[in-house]
N, C-alpha and C positions, 0 to 999 in steps of 0.2 A: 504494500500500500504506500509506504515511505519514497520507494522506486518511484511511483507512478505518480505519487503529487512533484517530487523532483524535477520528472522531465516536464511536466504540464508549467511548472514557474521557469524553469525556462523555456518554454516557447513562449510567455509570457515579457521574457525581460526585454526592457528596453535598451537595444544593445544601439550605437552608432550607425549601422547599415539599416536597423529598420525603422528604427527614426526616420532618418532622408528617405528612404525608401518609401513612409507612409507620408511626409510631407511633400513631396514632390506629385501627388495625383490627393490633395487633402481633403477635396469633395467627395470622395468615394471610400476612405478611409478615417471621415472625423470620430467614428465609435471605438477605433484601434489609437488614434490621436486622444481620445478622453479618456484610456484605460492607461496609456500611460504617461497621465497627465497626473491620475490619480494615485497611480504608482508612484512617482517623486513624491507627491503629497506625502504618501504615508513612513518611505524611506529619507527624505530627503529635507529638514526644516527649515535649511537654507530659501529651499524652492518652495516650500510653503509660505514663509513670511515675504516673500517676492509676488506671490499670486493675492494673496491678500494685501499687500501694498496698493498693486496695480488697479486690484478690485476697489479696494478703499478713495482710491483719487477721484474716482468718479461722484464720489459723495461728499465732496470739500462745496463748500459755496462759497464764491469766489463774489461775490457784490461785497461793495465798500461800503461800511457803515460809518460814521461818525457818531461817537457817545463822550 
């Protein structure tokens, strides 16, 4: 059973070649582009606090107030 989750998380990893591989045609492959979007998420907290950065800017309100 151990064997068989193994090779299943590697066909899963997000290696260099199938990254570019899935970003190069990313309209047809955005479900493999969010799977290992969510893989960094959960290994990587670098690239977590990056995605909620990016996420977060959008919520800044940028009008001038005077007080």
């Amino acid at each position: 059973m151990e064997i068989i989750l193994a090779k299943i998380l590697l066909l899963l990893l997000p290696l260099k070649e199938k990254v570019t591989k899935a970003l190069s045609d990313y309209k047809h492959n955005s479900e493999l582009l969010q799977a290992y979007s969510e893989f960094m998420e959960a290994f990587d907290m670098i690239y977590k606090r990056l995605i909620k950065y990016y996420t977060g800017m959008l919520s800044f309100d940028l009008d001038i107030s005077c007080t």
